[in-house]
C-alpha positions as CSV (number, residue, x, y, z in Angstrom):
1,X,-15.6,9.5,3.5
2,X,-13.2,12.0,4.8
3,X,-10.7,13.4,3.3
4,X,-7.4,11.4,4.6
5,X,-4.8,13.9,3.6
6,X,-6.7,16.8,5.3
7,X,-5.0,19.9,7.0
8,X,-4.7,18.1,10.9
9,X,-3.3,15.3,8.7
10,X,-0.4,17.2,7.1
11,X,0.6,18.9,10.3
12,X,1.4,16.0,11.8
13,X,3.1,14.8,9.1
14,X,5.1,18.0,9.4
15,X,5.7,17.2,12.9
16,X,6.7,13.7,12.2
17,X,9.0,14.4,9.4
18,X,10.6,17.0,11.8
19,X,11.4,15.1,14.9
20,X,13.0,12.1,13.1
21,X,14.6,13.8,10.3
22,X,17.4,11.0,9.5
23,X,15.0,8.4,9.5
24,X,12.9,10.3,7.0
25,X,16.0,10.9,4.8
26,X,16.9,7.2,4.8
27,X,13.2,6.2,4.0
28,X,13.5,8.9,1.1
29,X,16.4,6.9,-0.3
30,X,15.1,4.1,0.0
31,X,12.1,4.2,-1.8
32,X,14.1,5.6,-4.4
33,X,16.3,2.2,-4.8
34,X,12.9,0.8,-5.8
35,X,12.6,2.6,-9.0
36,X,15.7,0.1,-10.2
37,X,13.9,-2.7,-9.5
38,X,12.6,-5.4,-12.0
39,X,9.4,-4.2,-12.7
40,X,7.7,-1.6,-14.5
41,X,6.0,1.3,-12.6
42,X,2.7,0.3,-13.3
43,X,3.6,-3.3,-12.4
44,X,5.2,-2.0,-9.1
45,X,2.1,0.2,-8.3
46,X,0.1,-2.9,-8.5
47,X,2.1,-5.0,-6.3
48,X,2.2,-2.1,-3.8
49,X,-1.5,-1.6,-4.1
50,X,-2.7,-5.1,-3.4
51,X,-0.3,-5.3,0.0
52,X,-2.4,-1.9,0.8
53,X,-5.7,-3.4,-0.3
54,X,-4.6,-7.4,1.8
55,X,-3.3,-5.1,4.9
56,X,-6.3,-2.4,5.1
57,X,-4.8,0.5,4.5
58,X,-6.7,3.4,3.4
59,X,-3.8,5.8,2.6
60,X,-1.8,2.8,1.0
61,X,-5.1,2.3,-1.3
62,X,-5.6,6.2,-2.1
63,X,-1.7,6.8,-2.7
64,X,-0.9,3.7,-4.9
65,X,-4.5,3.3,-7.0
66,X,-4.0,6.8,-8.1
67,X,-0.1,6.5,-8.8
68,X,-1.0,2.8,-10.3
69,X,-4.0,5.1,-13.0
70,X,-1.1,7.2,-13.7
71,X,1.4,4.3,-14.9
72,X,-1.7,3.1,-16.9
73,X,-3.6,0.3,-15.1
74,X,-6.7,-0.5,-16.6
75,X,-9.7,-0.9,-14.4
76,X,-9.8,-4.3,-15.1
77,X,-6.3,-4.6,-13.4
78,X,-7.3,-2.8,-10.5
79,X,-10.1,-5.1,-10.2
80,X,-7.5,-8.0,-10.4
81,X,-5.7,-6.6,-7.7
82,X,-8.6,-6.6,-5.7
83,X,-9.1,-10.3,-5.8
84,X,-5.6,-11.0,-5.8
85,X,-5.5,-9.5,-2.2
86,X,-8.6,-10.8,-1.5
87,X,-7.2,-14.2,-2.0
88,X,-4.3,-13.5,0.1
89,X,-6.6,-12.3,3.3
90,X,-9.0,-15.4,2.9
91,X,-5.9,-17.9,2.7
92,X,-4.8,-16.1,5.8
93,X,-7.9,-16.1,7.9
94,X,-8.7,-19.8,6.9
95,X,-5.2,-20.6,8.1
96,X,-5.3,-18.7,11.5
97,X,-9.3,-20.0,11.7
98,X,-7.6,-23.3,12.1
99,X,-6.1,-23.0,15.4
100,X,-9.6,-23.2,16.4
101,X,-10.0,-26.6,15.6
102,X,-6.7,-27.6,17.2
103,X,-6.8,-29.5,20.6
């Protein structure tokens, strides 16, 4: 797999970051409201990794598995995770694979 933060990868971050400075800034603060939230960072790392895992994200996954390590989650929590989302997509497809049985 390639590396997803690579060199053409942070330049346009740069770039981004540049052209819509405010919006950056705002961003900035509010992720930082999140850290006063009801649950611990490990617990929070979790949550935010199984939305990344249910919505396919690869930088979601590689940003929040590593951060969710760091706060302490056990493999066997990441593997939790895993199925947790995995649960999530399969309700989702069954219930979108339905319309194909409407009239």
């Amino acid at each position: 797999m390639a590396e997803l933060f690579d060199k053409d990868y942070m330049k346009a971050s740069a770039k981004f970051k540049e052209a819509s400075k405010e919006q950056v800034e705002a961003f900035k603060k509010y992720k930082e409201t999140l850290t006063k939230g009801p649950f611990d960072k490990k617990t929070s790392e979790l949550l935010m990794l199984a939305a990344g895992i249910a919505i396919q994200c690869d930088y979601c996954i590689d940003s929040h598995s590593k951060k969710a390590k760091a706060a302490g989650a056990t493999p066997e929590e990441l593997a939790f995770v895993v199925h947790l989302a995995a649960e999530v997509k399969h309700g989702a497809t069954v219930s979108y694979g339905l319309k194909a049985l409407q009239e």
